[in-house]
GUNUBA-524903 format. One record per residue: x, y, z of N, C-alpha, C in turn; residue in three letters. Coordinates in pm, whole numbers, plus 50000, padded with zeros to 5 digits. Layout:
! GUNUBA-524903
X;Y;Z;X;Y;Z;X;Y;Z;ALA
...
//
This chain:
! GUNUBA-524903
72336;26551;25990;72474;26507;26010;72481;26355;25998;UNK
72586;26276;25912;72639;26175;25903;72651;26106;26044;UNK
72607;25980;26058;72673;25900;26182;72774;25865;26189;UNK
72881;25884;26285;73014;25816;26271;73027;25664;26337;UNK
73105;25582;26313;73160;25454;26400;73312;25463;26379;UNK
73334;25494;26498;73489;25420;26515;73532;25306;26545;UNK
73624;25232;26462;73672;25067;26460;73774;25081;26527;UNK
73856;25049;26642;73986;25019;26696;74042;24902;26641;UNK
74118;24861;26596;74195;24741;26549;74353;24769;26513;UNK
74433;24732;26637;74594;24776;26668;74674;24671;26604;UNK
74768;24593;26634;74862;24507;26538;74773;24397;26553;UNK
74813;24294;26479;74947;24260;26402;74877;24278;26271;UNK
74993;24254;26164;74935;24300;26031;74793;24158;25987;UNK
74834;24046;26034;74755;23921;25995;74579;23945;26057;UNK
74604;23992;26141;74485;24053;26259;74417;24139;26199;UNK
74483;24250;26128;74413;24364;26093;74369;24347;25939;UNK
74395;24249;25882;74359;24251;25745;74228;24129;25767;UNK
74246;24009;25900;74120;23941;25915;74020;24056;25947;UNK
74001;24145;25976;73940;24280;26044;73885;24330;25911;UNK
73909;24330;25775;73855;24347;25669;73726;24334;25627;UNK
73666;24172;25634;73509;24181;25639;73392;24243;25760;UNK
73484;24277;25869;73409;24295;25958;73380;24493;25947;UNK
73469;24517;25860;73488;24670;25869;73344;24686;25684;UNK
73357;24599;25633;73255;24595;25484;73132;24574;25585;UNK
73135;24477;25662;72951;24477;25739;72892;24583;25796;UNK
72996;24708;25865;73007;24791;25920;72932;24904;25804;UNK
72991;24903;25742;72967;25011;25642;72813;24909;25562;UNK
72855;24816;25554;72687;24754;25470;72584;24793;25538;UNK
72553;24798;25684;72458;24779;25808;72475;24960;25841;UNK
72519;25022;25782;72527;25193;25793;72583;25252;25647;UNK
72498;25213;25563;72559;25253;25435;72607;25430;25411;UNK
72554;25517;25481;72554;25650;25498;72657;25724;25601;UNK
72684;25581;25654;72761;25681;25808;72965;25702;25771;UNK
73000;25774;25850;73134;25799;25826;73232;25691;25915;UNK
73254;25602;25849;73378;25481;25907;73475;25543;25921;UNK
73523;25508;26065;73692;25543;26082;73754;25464;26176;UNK
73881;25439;26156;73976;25345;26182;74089;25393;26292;UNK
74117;25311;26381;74266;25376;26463;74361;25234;26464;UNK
74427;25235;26436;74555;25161;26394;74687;25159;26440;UNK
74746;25077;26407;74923;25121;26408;74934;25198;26276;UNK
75056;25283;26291;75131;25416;26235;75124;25307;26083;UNK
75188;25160;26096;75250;25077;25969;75154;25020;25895;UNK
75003;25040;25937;74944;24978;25834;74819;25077;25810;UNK
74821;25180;25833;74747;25358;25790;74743;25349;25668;UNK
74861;25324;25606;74800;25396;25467;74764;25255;25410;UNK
74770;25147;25466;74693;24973;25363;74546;25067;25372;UNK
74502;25071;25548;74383;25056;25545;74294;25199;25509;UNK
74387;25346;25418;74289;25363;25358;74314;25371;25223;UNK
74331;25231;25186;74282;25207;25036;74164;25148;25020;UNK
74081;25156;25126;73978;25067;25133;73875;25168;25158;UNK
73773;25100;25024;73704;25227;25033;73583;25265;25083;UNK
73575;25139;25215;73438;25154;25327;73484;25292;25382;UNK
73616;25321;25417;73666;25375;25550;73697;25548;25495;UNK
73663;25637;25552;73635;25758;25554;73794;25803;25608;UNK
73863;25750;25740;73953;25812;25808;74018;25721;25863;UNK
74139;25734;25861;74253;25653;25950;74317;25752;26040;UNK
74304;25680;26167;74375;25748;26266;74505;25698;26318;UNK
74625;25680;26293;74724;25664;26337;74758;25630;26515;UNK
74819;25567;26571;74844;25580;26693;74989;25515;26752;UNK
75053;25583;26782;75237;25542;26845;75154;25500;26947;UNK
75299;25363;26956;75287;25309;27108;75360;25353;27263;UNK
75285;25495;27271;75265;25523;27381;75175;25633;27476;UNK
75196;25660;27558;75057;25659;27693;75046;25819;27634;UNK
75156;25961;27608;75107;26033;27536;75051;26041;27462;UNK
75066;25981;27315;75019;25943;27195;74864;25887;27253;UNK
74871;25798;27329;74706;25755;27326;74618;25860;27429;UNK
74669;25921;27482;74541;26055;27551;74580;26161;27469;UNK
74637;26140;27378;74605;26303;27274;74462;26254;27168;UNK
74530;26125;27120;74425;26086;27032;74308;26024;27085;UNK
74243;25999;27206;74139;25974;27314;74069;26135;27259;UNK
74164;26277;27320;74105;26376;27314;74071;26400;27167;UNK
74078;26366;27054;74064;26401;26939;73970;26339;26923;UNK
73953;26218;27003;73790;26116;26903;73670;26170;26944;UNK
73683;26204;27143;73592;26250;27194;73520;26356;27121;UNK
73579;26468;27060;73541;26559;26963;73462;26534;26888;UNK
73457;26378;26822;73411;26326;26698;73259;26281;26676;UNK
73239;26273;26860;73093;26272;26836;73045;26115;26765;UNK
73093;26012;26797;73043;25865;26725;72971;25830;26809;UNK
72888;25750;26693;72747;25699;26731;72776;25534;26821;UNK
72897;25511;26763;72915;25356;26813;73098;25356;26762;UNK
73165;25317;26858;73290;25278;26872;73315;25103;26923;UNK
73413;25049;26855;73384;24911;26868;73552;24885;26913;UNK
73589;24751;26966;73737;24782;27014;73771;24585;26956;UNK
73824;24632;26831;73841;24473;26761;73952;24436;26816;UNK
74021;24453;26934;74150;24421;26970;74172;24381;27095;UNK
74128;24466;27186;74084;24398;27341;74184;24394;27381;UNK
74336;24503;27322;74390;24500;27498;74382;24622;27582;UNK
74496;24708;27671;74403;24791;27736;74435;24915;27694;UNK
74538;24954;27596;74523;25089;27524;74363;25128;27451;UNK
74341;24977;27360;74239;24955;27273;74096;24995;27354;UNK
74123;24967;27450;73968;24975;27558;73961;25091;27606;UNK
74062;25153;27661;74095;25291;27659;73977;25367;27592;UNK
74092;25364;27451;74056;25447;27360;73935;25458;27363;UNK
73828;25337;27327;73655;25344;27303;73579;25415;27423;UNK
73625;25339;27551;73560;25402;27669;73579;25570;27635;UNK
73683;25607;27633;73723;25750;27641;73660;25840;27494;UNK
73608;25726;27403;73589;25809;27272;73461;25901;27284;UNK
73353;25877;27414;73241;25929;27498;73145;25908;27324;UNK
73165;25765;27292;73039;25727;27165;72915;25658;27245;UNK
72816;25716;27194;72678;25673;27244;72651;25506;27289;UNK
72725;25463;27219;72771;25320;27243;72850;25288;27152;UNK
72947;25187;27290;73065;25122;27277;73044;24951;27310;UNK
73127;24886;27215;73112;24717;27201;73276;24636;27199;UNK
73318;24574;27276;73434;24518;27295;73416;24340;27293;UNK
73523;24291;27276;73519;24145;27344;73475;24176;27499;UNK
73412;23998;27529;73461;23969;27670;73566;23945;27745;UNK
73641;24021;27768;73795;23992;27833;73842;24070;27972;UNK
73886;23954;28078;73879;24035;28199;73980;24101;28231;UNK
73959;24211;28270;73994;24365;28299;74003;24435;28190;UNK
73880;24424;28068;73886;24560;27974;73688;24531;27932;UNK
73629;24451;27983;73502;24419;27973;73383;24559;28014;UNK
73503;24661;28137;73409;24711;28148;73410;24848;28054;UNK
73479;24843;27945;73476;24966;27885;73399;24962;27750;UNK
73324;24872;27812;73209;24853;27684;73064;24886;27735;UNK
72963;24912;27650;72853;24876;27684;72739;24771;27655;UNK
72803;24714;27549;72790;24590;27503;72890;24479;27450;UNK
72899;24385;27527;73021;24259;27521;72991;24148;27431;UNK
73092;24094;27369;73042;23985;27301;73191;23842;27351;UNK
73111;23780;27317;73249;23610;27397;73342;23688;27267;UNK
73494;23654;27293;73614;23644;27216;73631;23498;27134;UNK
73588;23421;27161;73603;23291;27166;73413;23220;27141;UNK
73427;23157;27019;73297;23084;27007;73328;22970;26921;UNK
73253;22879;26902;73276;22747;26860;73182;22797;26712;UNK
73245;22716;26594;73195;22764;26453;73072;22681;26452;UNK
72987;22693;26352;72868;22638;26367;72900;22510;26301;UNK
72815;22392;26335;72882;22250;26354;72971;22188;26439;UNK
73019;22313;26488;73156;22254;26586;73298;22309;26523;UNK
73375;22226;26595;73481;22302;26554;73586;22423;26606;UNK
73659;22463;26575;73697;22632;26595;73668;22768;26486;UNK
73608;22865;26551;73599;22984;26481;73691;23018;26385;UNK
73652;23032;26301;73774;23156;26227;73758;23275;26279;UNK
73932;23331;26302;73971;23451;26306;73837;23607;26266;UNK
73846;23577;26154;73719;23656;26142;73615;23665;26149;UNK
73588;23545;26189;73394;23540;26241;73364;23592;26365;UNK
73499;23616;26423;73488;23653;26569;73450;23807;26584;UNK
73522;23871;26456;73547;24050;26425;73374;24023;26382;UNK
73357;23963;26313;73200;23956;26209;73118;23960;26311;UNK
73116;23854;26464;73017;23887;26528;72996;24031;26630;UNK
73112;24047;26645;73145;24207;26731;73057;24305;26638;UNK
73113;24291;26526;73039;24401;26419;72887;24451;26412;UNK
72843;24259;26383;72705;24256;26393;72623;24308;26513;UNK
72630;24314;26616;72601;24381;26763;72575;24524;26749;UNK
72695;24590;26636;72648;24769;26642;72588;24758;26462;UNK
72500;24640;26409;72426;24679;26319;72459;24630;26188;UNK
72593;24609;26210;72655;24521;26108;72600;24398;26011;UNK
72600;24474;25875;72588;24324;25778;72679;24258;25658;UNK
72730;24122;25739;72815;24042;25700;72798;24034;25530;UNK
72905;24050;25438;72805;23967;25298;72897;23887;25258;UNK
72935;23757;25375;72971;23641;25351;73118;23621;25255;UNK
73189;23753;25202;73315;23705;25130;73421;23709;25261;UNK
73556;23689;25218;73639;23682;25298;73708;23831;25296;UNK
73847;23806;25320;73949;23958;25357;73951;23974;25188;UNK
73900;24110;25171;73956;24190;25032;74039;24311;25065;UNK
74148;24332;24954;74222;24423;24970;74233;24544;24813;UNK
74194;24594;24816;74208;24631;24662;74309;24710;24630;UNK
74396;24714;24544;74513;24772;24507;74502;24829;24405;UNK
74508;25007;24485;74509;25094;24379;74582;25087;24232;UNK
74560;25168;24147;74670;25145;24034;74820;25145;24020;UNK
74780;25276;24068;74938;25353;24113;75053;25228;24198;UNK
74946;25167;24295;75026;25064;24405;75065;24992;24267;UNK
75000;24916;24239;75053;24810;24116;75137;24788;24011;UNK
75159;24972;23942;75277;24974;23918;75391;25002;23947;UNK
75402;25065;24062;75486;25110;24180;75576;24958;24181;UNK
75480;24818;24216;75512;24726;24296;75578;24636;24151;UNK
75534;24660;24010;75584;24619;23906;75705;24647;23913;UNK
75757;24779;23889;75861;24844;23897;76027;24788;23977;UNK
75959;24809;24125;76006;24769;24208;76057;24625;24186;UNK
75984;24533;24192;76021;24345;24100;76108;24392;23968;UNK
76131;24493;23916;76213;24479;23794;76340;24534;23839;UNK
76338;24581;23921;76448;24681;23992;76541;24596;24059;UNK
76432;24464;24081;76552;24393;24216;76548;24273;24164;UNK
76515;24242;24005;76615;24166;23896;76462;24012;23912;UNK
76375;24036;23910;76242;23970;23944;76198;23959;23783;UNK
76198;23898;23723;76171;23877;23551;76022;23831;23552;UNK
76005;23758;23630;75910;23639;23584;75820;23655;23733;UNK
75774;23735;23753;75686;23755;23877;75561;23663;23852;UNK
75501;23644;23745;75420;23537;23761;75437;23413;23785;UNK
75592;23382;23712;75632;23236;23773;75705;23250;23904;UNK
75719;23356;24006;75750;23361;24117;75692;23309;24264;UNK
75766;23230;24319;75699;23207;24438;75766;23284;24566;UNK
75693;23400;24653;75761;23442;24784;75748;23344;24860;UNK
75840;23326;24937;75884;23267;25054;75918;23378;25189;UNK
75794;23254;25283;75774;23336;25428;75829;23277;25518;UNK
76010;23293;25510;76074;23166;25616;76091;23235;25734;UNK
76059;23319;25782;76042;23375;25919;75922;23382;26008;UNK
75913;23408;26110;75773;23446;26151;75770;23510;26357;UNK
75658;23567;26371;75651;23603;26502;75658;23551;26641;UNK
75621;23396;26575;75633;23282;26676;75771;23181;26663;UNK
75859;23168;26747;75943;23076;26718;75889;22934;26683;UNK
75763;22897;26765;75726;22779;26762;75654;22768;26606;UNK
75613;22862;26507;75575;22815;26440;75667;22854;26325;UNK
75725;22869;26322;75841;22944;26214;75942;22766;26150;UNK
75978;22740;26058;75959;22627;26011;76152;22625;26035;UNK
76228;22587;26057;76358;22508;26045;76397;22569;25948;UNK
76507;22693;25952;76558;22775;25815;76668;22697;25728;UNK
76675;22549;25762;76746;22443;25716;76642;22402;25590;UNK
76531;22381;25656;76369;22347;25611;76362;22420;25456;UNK
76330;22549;25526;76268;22658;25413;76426;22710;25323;UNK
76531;22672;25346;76615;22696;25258;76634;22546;25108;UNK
76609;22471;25199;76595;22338;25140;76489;22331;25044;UNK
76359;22404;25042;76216;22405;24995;76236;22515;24835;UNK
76356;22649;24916;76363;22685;24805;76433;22620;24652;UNK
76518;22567;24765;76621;22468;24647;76571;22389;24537;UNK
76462;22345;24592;76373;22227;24545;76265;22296;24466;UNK
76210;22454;24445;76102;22541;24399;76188;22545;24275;UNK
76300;22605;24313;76380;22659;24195;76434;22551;24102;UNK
76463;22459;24136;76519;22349;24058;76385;22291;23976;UNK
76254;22286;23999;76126;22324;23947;76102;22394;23872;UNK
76178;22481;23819;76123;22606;23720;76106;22716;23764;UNK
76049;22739;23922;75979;22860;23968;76101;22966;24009;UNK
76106;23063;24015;76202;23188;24078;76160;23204;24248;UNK
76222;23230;24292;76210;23252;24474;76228;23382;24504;UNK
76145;23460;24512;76194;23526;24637;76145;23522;24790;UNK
76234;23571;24911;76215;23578;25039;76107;23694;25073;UNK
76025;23712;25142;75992;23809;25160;76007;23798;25305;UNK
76056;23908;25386;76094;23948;25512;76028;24033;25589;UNK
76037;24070;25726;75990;24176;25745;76096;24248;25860;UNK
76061;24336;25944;76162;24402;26035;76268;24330;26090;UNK
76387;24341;26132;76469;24183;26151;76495;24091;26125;UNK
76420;24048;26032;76487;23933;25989;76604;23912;25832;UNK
76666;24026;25814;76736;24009;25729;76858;23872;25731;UNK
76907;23803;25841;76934;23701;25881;76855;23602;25807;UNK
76781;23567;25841;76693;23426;25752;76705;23482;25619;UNK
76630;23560;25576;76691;23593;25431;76835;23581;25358;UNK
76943;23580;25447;77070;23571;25397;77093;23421;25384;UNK
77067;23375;25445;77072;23229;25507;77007;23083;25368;UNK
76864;23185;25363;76757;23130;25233;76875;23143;25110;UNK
76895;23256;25120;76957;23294;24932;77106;23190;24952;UNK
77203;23180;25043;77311;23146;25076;77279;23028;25027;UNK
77187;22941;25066;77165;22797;25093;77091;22752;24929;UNK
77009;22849;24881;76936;22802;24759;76996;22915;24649;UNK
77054;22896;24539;77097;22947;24487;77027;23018;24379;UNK
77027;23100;24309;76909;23210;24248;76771;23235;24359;UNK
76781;23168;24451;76671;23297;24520;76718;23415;24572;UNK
76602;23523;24574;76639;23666;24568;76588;23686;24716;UNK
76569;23824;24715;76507;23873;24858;76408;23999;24811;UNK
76294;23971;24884;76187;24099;24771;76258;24270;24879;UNK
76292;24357;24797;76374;24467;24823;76268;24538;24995;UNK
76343;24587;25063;76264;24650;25208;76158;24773;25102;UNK
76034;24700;25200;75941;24822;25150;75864;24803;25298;UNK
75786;24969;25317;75658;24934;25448;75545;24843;25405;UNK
75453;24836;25411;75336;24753;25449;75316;24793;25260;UNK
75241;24894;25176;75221;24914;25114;75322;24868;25008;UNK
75412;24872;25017;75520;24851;24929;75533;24661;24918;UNK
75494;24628;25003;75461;24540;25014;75356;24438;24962;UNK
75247;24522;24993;75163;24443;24909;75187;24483;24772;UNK
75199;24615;24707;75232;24624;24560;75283;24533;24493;UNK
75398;24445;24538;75497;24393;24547;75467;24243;24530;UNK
75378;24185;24594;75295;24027;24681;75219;24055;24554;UNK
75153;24142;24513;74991;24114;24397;75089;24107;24293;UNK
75211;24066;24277;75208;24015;24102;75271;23903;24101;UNK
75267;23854;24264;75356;23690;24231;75250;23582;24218;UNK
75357;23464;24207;75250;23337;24126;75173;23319;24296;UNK
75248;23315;24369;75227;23209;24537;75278;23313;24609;UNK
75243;23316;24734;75305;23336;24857;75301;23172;24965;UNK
75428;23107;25002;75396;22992;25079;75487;23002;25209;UNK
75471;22971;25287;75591;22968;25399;75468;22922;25537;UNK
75522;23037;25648;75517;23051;25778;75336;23081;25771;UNK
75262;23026;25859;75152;23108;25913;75156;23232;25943;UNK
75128;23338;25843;75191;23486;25896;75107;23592;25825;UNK
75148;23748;25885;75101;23837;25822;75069;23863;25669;UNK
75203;23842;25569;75249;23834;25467;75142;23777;25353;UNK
75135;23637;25446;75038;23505;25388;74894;23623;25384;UNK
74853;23627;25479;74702;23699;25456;74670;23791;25432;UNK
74789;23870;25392;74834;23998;25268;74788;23947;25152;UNK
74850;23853;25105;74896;23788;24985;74725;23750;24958;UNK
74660;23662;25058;74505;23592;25002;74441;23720;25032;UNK
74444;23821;25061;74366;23937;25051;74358;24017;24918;UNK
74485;24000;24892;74471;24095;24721;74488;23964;24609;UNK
74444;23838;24629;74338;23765;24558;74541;23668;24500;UNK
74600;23631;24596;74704;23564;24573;74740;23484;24608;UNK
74766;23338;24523;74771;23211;24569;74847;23204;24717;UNK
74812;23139;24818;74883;23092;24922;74878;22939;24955;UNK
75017;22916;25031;75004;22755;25107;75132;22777;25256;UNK
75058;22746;25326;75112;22769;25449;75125;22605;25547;UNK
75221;22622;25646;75236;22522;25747;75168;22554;25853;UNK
75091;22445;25964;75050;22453;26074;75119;22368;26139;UNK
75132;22426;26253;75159;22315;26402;75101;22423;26507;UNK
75142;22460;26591;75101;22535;26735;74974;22561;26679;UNK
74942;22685;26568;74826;22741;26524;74716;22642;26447;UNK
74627;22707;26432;74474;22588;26392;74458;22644;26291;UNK
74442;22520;26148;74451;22617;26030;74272;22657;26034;UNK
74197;22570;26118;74048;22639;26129;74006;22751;26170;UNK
74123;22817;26212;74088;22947;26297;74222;23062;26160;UNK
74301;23004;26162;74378;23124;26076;74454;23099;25913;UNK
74324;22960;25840;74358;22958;25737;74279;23006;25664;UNK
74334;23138;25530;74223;23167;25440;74146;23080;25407;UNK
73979;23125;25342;73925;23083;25300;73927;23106;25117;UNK
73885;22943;25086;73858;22970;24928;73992;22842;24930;UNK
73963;22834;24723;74068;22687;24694;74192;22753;24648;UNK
74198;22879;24652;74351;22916;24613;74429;22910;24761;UNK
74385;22842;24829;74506;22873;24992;74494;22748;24999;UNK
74566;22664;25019;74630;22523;25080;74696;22550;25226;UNK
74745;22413;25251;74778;22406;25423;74839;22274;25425;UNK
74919;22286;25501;74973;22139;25526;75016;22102;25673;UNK
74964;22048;25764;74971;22013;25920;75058;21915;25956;UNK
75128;21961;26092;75202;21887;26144;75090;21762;26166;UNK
75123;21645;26179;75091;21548;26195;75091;21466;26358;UNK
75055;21556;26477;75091;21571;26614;74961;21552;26684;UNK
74955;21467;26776;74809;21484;26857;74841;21642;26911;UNK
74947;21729;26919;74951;21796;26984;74939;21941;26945;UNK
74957;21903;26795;74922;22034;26693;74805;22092;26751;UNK
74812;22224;26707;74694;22396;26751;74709;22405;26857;UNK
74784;22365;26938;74790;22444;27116;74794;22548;27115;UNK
74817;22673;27055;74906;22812;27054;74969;22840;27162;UNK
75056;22714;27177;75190;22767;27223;75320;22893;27212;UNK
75322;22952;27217;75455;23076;27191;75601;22954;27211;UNK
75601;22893;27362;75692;22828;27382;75659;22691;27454;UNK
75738;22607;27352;75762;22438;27339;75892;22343;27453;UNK
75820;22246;27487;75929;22199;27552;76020;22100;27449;UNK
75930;22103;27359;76010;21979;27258;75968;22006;27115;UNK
75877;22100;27063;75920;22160;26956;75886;22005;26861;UNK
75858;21948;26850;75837;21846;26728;75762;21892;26584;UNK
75654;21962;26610;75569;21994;26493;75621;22026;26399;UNK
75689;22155;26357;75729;22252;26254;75829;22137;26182;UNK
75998;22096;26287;76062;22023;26202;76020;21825;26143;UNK
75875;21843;26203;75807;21740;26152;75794;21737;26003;UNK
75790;21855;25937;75690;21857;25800;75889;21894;25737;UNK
75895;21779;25602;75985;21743;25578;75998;21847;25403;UNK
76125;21893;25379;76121;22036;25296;76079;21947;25164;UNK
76092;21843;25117;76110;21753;25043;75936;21770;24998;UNK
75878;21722;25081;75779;21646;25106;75673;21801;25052;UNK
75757;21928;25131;75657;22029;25092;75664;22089;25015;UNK
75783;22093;24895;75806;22119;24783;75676;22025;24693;UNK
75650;21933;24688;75607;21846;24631;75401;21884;24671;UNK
75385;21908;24750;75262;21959;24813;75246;22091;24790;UNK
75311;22181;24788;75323;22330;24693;75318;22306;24577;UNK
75400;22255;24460;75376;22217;24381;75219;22188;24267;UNK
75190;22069;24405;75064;22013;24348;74944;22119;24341;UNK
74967;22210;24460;74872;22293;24502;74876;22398;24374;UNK
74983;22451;24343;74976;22547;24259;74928;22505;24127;UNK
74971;22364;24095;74909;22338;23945;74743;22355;23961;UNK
74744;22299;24078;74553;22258;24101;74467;22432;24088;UNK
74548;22524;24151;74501;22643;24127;74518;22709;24011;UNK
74619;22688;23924;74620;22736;23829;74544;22665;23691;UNK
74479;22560;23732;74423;22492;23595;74264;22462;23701;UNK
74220;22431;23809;74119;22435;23854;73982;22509;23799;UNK
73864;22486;23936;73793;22552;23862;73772;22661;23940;UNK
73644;22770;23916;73661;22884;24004;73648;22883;24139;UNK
73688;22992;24202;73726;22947;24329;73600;22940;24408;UNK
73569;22865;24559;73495;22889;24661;73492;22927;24777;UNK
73469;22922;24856;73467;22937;25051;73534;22811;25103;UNK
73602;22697;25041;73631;22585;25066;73770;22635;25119;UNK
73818;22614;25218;73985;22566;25193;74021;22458;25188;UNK
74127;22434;25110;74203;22329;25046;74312;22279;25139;UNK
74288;22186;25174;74415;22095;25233;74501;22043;25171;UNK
74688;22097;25226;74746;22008;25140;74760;21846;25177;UNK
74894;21792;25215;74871;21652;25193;74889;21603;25360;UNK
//
């Protein structure tokens, strides 16, 4: 019989796609065994296009839903269950999955549903802050895991690709290669950029040559109205789930905006990005490689991860003007550059 490992890894979409190399080490370091995944309901079918992973398990957010599917893993008989998420449904689940061994972060009040812990939090080598995914990479490594050093890949079936062609022709998208999405929303108020800002940025893309569209996600059809209102020929990429989504992201020139899910969609299925920092650390949640740029508030006070600001300076620090012109540069540099590396690129 096959060994199983179960991976826990619950929202957000930016989270679960850094969770990518750590799920390839998994399967490198058990080339034979059966990978399986428990997730949110909205990103099931991304993560099985990926073709480490044997099974996706779905899970609604709530206390039924998680002791039905507790009783279904227990069944499953895994050799090692790992909990890439660390809060206390997530810990739940592993403790209860009765796998020969279980591996979580260190985090207090879910520490003890492991049998082996690793820090949440480590300093990168040289110093510094971790990336996002070195943190999943070292959890991994603990149940056997071997890293092979690329970043988040996403591969997009065929079918997705022309699905997502289609779709861009449908909602009047001509020139998807000369397209740039725009990510003027985001989960954090504090880091979400001045929709004065990102309407202004489009104005300035489009008057450039490039086509705009918004890309949105649950709620925010508001900022999207707001973007197109304010910049004239930008579009809005049509409502799709997660999949429809990325179909959609793999044929544009850029994805640039907000520090967000979208963004590390976009550098996962191998697509230019350039993003803003303030609250967040682009050392911890900026792709790697020279197709992703960044451009930082200019704040002793920038990377706190703040949710909430008493004064908010960072975001309407970085001037729409200024980042039209730094997108710009970035995209020529990627598109005539040389091949890419592990470097990220700073914008200005």
């Amino acid at each position: 019989m096959s060994a199983r490992i179960l991976a826990v890894r619950l929202r957000a979409l930016g989270d679960v796609i850094l969770t990518l190399p750590a799920l390839r080490a998994l399967k490198r370091g058990h080339p034979g065994a059966e990978l399986e995944v428990v997730t949110d309901p909205r990103y099931a079918a991304l993560l099985e296009w990926l073709p480490e992973v044997s099974r996706v398990w779905s899970l609604e957010r709530s206390s039924l839903s998680s002791w039905r599917l507790a009783a279904q893993l227990r069944r499953r008989r895994y050799d090692w269950a790992l909990d890439f998420f660390g809060n206390p449904r997530s810990a739940m689940l592993v403790r209860l999955s009765g796998a020969r061994a279980t591996a979580g972060f260190d985090l207090r009040g879910r520490r003890h549903a492991y049998r082996i812990r690793v820090p949440r939090d480590a300093p990168a080598p040289g110093g510094g802050r971790e990336h996002a995914s070195a943190a999943h990479l070292r959890l991994a490594v603990v149940a056997g895991g071997i890293p092979d050093g690329e970043p988040a890949r996403l591969p997009l079936p065929p079918e997705a690709r022309e699905r997502g062609a289609r779709r861009l022709r449908e909602a009047g998208v001509s020139r998807p290669a000369r397209t740039v999405g725009l990510v003027a929303a985001g989960t954090w108020a504090t880091k979400t950029w001045p929709i004065s800002h990102a309407s202004l940025l489009a104005r300035r893309l489009v008057e450039a040559g490039r086509d705009v569209v918004v890309v949105t996600g649950p709620g925010e059809d508001a900022v999207a109205a707001t973007v197109v209102r304010f910049a004239p020929g930008a579009r809005t990429l049509p409502p799709a789930d997660v999949t429809g989504l990325a179909s959609m992201i793999a044929h544009l020139e850029a994805v640039v905006g907000t520090d967000s899910g979208p963004r590390h969609l976009a550098a996962a299925l191998g697509v230019p990005t350039f993003a803003w920092f303030g609250p967040t650390h682009p050392e911890t949640w900026q792709p790697l490689g020279r197709l992703h740029g960044y451009w930082r508030a200019p704040l002793p006070c920038a990377g706190c991860d703040r949710v909430v600001c008493p004064h908010w300076s960072c975001m309407p620090a970085l001037a729409p003007d200024e980042a039209a012109r730094v997108v710009l540069d970035h995209l020529d540099r990627v598109a005539h550059g040389p091949a890419a590396d592990l470097r990220p690129a700073a914008g200005a």
